[in-house]
KOLFI-774976 format. One record per atom (N, C-alpha, C): x, y negated, z negated; residue in one letter. Coordinates in steps of 0.05 Angstrom, whole numbers, plus 5000, padded with zeros to 4 digits. Each point is the difference from the previous one (the first is absolute). Layout:
N
XYZA ...
! end
This chain:
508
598669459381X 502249814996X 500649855025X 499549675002X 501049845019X 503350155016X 499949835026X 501850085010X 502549784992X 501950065003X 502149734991X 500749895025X 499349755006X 500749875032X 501949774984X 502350045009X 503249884991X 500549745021X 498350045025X 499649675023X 497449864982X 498950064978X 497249834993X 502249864974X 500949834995X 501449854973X 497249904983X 498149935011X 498649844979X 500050134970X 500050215010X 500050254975X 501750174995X 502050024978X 500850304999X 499350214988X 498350115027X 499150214981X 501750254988X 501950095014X 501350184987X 501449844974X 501649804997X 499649934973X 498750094983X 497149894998X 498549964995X 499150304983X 500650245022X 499650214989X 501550124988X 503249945005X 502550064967X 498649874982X 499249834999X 499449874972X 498450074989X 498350205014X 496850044986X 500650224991X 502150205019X 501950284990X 501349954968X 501049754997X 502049934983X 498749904974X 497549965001X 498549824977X 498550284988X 499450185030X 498150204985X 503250224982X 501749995013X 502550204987X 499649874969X 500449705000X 500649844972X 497750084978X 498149945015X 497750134986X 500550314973X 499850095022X 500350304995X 502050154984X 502849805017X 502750034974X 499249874970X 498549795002X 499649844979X 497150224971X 499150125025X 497850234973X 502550194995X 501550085010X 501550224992X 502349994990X 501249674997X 501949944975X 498349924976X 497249935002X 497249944971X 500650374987X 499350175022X 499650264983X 502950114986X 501649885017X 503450144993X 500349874972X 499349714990X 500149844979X 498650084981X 497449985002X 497250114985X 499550334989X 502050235026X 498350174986X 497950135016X 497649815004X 497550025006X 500349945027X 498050215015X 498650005026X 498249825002X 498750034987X 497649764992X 500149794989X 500849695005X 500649794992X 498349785001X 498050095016X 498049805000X 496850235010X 498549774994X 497450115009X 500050145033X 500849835010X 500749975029X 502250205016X 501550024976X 501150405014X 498850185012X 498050124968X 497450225008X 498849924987X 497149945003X 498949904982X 498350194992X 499350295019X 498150244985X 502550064983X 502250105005X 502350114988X 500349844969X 500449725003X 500449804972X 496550154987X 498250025009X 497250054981X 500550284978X 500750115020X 500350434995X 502249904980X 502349925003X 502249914984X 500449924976X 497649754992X 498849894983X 499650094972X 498450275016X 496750104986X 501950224990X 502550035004X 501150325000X 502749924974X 499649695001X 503049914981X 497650004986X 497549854997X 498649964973X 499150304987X 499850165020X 499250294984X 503050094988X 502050015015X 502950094985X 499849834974X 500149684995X 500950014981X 497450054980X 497650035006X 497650074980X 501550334988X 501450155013X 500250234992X 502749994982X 500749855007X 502549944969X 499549934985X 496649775000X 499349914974X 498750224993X 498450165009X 499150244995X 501350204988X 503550045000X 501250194986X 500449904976X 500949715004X 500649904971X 498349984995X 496150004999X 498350024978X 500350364994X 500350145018X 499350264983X 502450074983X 502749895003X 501649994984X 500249854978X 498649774991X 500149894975X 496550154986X 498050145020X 497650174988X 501250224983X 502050115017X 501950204986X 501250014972X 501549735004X 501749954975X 497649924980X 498449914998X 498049964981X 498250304995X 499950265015X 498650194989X 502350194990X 502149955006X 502450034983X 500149904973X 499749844987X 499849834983X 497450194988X 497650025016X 498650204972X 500050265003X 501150115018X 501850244992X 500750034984X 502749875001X 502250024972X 498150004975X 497749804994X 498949954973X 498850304999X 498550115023X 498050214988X 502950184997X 500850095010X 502550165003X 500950014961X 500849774998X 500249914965X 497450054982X 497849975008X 497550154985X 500850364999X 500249995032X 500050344993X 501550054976X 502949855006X 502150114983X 499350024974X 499249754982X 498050004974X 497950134991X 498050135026X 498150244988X 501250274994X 501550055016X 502350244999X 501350064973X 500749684990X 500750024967X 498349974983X 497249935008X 497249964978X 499950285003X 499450145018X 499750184995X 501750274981X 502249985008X 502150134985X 499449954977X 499449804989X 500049954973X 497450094985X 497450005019X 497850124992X 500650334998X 500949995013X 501450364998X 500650054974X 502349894997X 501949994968X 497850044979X 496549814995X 499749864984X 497650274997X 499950175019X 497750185013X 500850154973X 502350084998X 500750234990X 499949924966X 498650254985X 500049944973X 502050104980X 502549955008X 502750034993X 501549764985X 497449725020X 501749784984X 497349894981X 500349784978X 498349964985X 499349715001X 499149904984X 498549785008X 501349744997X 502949984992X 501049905004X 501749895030X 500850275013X 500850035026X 498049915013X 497550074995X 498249975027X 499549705001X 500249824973X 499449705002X 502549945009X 502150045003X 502049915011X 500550015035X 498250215004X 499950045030X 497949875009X 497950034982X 496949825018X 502049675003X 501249894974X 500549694998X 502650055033X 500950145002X 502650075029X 497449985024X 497650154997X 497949975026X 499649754995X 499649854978X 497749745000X 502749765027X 502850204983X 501149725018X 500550065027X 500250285007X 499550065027X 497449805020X 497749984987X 497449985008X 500949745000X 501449834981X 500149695005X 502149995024X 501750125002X 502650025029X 498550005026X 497650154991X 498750045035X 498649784997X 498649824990X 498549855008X 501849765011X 503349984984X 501449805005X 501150015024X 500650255013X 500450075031X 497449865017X 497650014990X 497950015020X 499849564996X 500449974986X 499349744996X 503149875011X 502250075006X 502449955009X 500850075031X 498650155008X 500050135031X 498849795018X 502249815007X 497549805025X 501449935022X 498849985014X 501549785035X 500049824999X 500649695000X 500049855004X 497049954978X 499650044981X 498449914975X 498050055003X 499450265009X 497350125007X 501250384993X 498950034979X 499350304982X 499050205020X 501650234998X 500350185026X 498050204991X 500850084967X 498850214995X 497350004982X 499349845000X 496949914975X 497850065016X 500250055021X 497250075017X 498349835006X 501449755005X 498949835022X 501149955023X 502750215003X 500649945025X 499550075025X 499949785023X 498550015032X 501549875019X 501650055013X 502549895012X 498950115031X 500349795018X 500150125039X 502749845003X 501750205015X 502749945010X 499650035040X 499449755001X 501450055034X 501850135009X 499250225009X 502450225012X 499649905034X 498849965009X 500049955031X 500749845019X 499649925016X 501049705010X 496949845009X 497950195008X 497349805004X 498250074968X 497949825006X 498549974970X 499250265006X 498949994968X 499250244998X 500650324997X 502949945004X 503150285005X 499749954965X 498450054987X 501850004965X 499450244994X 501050014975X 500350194981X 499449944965X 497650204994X 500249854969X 500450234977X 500349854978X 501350164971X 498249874981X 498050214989X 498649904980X 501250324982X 499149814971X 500350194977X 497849894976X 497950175000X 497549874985X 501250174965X 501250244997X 499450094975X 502449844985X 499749964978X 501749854974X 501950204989X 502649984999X 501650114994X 500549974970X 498549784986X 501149974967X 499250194986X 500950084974X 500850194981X 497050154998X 498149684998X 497150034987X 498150205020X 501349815029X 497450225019X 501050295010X 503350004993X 500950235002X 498850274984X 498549854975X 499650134979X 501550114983X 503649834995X 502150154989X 500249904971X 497849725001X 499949794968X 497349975008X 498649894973X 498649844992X 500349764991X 499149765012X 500449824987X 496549874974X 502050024976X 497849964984X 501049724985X 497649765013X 500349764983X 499850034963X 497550164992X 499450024976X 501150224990X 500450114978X 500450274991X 497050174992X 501050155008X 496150254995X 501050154992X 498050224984X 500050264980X 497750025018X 500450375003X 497850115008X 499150214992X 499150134977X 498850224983X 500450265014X 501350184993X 500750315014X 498650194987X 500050024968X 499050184984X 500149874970X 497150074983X 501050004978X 498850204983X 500650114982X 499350184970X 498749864978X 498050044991X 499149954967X 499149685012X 499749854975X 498649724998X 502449774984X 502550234998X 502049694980X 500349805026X 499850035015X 501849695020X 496849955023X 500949745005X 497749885016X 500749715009X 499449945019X 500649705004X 502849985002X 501150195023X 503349925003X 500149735021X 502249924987X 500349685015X 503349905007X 499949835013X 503349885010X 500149784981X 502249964992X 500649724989X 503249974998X 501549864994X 502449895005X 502250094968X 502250185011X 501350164987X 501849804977X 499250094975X 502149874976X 502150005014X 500849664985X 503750065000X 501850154994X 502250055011X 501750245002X 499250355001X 497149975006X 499550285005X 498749975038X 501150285010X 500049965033X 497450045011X 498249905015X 497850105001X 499550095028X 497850224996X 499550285010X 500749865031X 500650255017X 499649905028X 499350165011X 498850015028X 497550085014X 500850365001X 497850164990X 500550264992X 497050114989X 500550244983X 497450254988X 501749904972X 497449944978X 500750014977X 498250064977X 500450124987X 497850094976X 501149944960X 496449894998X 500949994972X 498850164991X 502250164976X 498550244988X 500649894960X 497250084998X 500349964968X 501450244992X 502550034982X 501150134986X 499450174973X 499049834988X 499349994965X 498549734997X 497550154965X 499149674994X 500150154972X 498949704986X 499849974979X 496450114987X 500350044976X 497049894987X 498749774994X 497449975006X 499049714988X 501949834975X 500350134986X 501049904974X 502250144987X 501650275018X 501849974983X 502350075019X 502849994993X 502550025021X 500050215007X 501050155013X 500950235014X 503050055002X 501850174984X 502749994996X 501050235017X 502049985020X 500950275015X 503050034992X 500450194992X 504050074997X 500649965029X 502949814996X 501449925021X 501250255018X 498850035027X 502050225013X 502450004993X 501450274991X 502550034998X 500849994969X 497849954986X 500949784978X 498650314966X 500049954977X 499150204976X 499649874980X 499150204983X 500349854976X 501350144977X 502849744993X 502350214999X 499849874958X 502850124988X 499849994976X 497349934975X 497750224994X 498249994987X 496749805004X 501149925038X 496649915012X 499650215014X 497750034993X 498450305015X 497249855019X 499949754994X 497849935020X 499049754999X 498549875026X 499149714992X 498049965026X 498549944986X 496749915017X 499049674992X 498549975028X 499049744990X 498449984975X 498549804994X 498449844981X 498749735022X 497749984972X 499549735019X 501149854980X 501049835012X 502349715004X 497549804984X 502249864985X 497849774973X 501149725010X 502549975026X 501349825011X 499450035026X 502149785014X 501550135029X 502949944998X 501350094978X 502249975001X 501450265018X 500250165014X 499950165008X 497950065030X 501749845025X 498950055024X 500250385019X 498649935022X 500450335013X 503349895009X 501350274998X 503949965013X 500150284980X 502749935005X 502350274988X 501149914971X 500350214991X 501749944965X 501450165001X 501050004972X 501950154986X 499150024963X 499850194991X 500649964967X 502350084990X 501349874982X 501850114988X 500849914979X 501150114972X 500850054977X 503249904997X 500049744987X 501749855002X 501650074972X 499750064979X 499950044965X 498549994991X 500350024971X 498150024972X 501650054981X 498949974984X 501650184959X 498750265001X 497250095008X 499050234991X 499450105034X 501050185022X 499850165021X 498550234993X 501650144986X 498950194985X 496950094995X 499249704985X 496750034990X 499149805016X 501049925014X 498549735027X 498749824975X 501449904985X 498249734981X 501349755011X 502850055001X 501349765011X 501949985035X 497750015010X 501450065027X 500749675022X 502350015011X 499849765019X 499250085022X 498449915018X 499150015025X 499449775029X 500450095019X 499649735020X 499150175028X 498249785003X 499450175021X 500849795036X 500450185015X 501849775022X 499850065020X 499049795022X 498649935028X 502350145021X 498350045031X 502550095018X 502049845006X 499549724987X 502749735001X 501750104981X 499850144977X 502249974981X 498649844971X 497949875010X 499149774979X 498850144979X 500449964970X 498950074972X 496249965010X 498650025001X 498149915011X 498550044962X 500050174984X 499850054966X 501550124997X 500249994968X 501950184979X 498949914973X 500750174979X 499450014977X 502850144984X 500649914971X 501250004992X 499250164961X 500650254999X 499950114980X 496750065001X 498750165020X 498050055002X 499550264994X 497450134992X 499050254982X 498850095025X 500950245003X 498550195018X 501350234993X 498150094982X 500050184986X 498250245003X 498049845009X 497550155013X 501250065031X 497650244996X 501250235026X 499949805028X 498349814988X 499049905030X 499649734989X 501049745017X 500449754990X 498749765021X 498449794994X 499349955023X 502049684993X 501849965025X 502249784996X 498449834996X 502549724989X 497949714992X 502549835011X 498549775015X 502749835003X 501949944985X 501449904995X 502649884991X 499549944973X 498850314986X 499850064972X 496249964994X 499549895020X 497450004994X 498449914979X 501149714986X 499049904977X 496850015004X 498549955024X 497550064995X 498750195015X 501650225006X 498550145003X 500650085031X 501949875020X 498849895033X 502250345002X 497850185016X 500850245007X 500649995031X 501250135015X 501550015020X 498150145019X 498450164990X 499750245017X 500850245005X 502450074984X 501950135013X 499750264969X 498850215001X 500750194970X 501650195007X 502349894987X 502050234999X 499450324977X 501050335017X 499850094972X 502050094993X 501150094977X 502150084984X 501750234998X 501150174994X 500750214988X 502650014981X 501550224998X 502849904973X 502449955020X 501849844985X 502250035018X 500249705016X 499549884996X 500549605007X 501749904998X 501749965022X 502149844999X 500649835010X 502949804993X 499749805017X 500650085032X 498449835021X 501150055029X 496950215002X 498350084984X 498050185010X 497149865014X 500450045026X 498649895015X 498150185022X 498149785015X 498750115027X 498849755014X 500850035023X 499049905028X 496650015003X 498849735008X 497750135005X 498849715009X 497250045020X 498749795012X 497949964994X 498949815002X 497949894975X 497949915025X 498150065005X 497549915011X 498649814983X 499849785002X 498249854984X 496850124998X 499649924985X 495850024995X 498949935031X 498550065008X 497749925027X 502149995025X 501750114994X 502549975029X 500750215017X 500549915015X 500250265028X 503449965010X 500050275005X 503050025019X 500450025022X 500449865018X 499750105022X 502749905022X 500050135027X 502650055018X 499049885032X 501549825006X 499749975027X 502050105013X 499250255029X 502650075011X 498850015025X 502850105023X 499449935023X 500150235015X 500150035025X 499050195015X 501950324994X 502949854990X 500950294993X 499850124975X 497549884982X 499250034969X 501849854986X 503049815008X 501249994980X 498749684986X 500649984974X 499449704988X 499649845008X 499849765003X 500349785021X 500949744962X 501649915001X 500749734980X 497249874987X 499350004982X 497349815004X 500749884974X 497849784984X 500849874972X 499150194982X 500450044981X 498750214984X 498349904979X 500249714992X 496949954993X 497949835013X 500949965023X 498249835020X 500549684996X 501649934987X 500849644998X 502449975011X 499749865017X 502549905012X 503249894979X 502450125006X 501649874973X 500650304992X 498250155000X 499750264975X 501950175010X 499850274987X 501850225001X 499650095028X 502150125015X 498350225028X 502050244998X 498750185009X 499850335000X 499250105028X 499650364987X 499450075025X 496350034997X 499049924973X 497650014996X 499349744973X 496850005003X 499249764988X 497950124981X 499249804982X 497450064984X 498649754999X 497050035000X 497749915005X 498149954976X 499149794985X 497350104988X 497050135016X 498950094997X 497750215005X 497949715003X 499849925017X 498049804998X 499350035029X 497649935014X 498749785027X 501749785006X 501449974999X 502749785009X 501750085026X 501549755005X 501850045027X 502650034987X 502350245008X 502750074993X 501149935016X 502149814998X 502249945026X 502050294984X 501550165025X 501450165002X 503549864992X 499749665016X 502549895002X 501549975028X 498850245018X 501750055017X 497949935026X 498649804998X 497449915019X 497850115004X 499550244981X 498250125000X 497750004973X 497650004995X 498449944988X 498050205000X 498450054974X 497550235001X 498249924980X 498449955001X 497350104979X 500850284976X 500549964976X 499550214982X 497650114982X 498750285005X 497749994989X 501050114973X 497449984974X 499949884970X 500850294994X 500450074972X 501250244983X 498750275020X 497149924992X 498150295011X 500150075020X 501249795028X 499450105024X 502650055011X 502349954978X 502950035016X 501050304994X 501050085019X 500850344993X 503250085011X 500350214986X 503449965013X 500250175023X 501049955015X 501550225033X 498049855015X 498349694995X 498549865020X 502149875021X 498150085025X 502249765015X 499049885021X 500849795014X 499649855022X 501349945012X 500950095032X 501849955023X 498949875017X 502549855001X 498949775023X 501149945022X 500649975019X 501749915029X 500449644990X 502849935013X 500249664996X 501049985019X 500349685011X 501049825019X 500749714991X 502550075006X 500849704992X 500049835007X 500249835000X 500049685027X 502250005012X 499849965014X 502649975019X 498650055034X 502349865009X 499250075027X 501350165020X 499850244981X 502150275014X 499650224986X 497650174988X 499150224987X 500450225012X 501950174990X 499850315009X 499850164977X 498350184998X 499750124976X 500350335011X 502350124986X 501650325002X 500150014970X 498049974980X 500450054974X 500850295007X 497650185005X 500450255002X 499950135026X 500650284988X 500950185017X 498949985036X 496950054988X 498349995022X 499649735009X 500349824992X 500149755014X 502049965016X 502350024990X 501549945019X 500850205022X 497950365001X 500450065013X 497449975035X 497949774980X 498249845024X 501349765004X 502549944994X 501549775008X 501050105018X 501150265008X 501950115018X 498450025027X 497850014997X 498550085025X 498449744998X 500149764993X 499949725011X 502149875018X 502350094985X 502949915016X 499950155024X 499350255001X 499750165030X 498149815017X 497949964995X 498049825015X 500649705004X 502549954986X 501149725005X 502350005015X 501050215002X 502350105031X 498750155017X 497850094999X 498650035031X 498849685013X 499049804979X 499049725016X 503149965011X 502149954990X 502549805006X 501050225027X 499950254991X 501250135028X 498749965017X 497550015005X 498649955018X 500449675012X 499849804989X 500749805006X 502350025009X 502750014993X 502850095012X 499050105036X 498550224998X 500750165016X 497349805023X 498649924996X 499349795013X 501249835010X 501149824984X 502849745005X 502350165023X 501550214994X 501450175015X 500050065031X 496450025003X 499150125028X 499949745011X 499549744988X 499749835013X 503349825000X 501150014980X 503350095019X 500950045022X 499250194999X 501450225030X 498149775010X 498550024998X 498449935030X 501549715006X 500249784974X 500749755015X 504050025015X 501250204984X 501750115019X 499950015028X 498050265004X 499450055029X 500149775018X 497449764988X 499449795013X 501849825001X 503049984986X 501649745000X 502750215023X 500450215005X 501150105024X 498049985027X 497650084993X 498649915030X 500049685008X 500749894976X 499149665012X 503149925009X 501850134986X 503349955004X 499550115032X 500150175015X 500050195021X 498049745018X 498049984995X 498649825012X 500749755013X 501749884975X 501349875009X 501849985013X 502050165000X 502050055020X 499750045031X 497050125003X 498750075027X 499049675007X 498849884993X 499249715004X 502349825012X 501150054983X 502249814993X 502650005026X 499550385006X 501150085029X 498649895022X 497749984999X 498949975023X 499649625004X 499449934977X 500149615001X 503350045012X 502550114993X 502649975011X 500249995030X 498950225014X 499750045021X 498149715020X 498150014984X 498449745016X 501849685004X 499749964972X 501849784998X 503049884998X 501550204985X 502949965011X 500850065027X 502949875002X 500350045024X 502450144998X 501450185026X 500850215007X 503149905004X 502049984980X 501849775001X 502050125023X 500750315010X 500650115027X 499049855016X 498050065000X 499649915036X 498849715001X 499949894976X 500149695003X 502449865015X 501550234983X 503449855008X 501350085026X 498250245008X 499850055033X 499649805025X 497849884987X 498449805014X 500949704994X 501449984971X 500749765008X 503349965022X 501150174987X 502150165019X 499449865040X 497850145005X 498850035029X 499049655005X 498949804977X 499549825007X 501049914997X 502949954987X 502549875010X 501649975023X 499750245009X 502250085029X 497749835022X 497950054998X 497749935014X 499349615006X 500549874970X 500849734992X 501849875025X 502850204996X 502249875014X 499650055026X 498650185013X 499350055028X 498649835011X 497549934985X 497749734998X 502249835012X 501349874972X 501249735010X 502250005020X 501150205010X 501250035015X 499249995034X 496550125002X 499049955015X 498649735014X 499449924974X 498249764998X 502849765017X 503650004990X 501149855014X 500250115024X 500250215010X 500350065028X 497149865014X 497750004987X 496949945011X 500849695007X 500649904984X 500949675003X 501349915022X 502550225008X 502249945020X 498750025025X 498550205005X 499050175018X 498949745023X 498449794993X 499549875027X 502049774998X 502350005002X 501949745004X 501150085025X 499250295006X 500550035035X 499449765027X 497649924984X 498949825020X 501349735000X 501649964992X 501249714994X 502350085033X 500550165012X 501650045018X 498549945028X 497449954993X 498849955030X 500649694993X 499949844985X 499749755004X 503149905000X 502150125015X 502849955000X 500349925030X 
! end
């Protein structure tokens, strides 16, 4: 540092040097009212400029790790979302199954058990509507296309992914079938009456079959040519009929169904010369009668509605003493070349069908057939081939498995089925648990990772603080110090000014 010579005026240098004291104080007060204002240590490039680099690089990684929590927190809320759905599967196999339980047991009959399979069919439609309803942002979580990478990190490459390849719907669960067409599939049959079972579309007002084990069994037939008469269960033959067998029939006034005979009046009971008679359908309807008719003979073969030429019924009643009015019997009439036969279902019981195969017609719990090579609609969507007089035999039968159309088949007809339904539903809560418990582990984990990236941040975020803010204590220390320091400056700087006016006394 020059010397200050106070006899040299051309210059003042001590001036010269308050001022340079005073500009560098201004300076310096002037960065340290920027940081007292700002905050920041760092205000320009030109502060620190390694310090502003490190600083930089340490705010862009802090806030990468916030974007980083909020992705593994909205990754979260979306494997939440198929949580809850499988979580709701479980809950629904838990009750398929329960119900296969119920249906296991042969306590209930075949009515219960179609009531429970149609309770699975809609279970099986509920899960597929979960799996086709479960999405993120319009992308299907649970169908087994999903492939998701969630940035958990702050540099590339830090991800994390969630795939789920197996299909959660009803079908690949194996809890339904979905069957576009309806199929029969042959289980067993006896003898040669049935052949050629087929689907076709159920008469009006009768319900048709749904997916189950069902068998048609011939009951009773007829002869080539003549009726076959059975006394009505329950039923006798009361006031002076002792019996009644077919004939062959000279009409068809008289189809296969149920009757009644009965003894309406006469003048002569007594000697059966003048007897009234009618004979009447399971409607109630006169279907014949005769009026003052001879049956007198032991054994009478009826004639229609007096029978002017002759037209016989089929039907030979026989006689004994003792005829009166109200003396009747119950009885079912097999037509000529006709078969009886029963469709029932897995718990043996009836199943509704038409009972002469024409749509319109009577229905029962059984039907009759002519004995021909022909197709029998049942009525109830079911169809068979009937073989001719010689080859049809009675206690024949043919069981069949069905499926209905629909696109939700569970079939617990019986016992044992629905007790291999129970141990499908087991193998359809081991896929979903397993999936769960997959989804779960990777939970926790994006947990783990959204507290390590939180923590991370906070360490970053400490240390960018340290670099680049500034230290508002000892800022305010220092501006403090370059104030007092200011007023000393200018205080000096006028004394520096005064300092050579000494010399103005030599020139006095």
């Amino acid at each position: 540092m020059p010397t200050v010579d106070l006899t040299r005026i051309g210059s003042n240098i001590g001036a010269m040097y308050s001022l340079q004291s005073l500009l560098d104080i201004n300076n310096k007060l002037a960065d340290t009212q920027t940081r007292l204002s700002t905050g920041k240590r760092i205000n320009s490039a030109a502060d620190d400029p390694a310090g502003l680099t490190i600083a930089t690089k340490m705010k862009a990684r802090s806030e990468g790790l916030g974007v980083v929590a909020d992705n593994i927190s909205d990754a979260t809320n979306m494997l939440s979302v198929a949580e809850g759905a499988l979580s709701k599967l479980t809950d629904i196999l838990v009750d398929m199954r329960s119900k296969a339980a119920q249906a296991a047991s042969d306590t209930l009959g075949a009515t219960e058990r179609q009531t429970i399979q149609s309770q699975l069919s809609s279970f099986a439609a509920q899960i597929d509507d979960i799996i086709s309803e479960t999405k993120w942002n319009g992308v299907q979580l649970l169908d087994g296309s999903i492939s998701k990478t969630f940035q958990t990190g702050v540099d590339e490459g830090e991800t994390t992914t969630w795939s789920l390849s197996q299909n959660h719907d009803a079908t690949t669960l194996g809890v339904s079938e979905q069957v576009s067409t309806a199929s029969m599939t042959e289980v067993s049959h006896v003898g040669s009456s049935f052949s050629n079972i087929g689907i076709t579309t159920a008469f009006n007002g009768i319900s048709g079959i749904q997916t189950g084990r069902y068998s048609l069994e011939i009951m009773d037939k007829a002869e080539a040519t003549t009726n076959k008469i059975n006394l009505a269960s329950g039923s006798s033959y009361t006031g002076g009929i002792t019996g009644a067998v077919g004939s062959a029939p000279a009409g068809t006034v008289l189809g296969s169904g149920d009757y009644s005979f009965e003894v309406t009046g006469g003048s002569d009971l007594s000697g059966r010369t003048n007897v009234d008679w009618r004979i009447v359908d399971s409607d109630g309807t006169v279907v014949s009668s005769e009026t003052g008719a001879n049956l007198s003979a032991s054994s009478v073969d009826l004639t229609h509605n007096g029978g002017g030429g002759g037209t016989e019924l089929g039907v030979e009643v026989s006689f004994g003493g003792g005829l009166a009015v109200g003396s009747n019997f119950s009885f079912e009439l097999i037509a000529a070349d006709q078969a009886k036969y029963q469709l029932l279902d897995s718990g043996g019981a009836a199943v509704t069908i038409d009972v002469d195969g024409s749509a319109g017609g009577d229905t029962g719990d059984f039907g009759y057939y002519t004995m021909a090579a022909s197709t029998i609609d049942t009525g109830a969507g079911l169809t068979f081939t009937g073989a001719v007089v010689g080859s049809t035999t009675v206690g024949d039968s043919w069981t069949t498995d069905f499926k209905e159309a629909g696109n939700y088949v569970v079939d617990v007809s019986t016992a044992s089925k629905a007790g291999s339904y129970m141990s499908t539903i087991d193998s359809a809560l081991d896929v979903v648990n397993q999936s769960m418990a997959d989804l779960g582990s990777l939970m926790a984990r994006m947990e783990i990772k959204e507290d390590a990236a939180s923590t991370a941040q906070i360490n970053v975020e400490s240390a960018y603080n340290r670099i680049m803010n500034a230290d508002m204590a000892e800022e305010q220390v220092e501006a403090s110090k370059y104030q007092v320091l200011q007023q000393t400056a200018v205080a000096m700087l006028a004394q520096a000014n005064q300092a050579p006016q000494f010399l103005l006394s030599l020139f006095q």
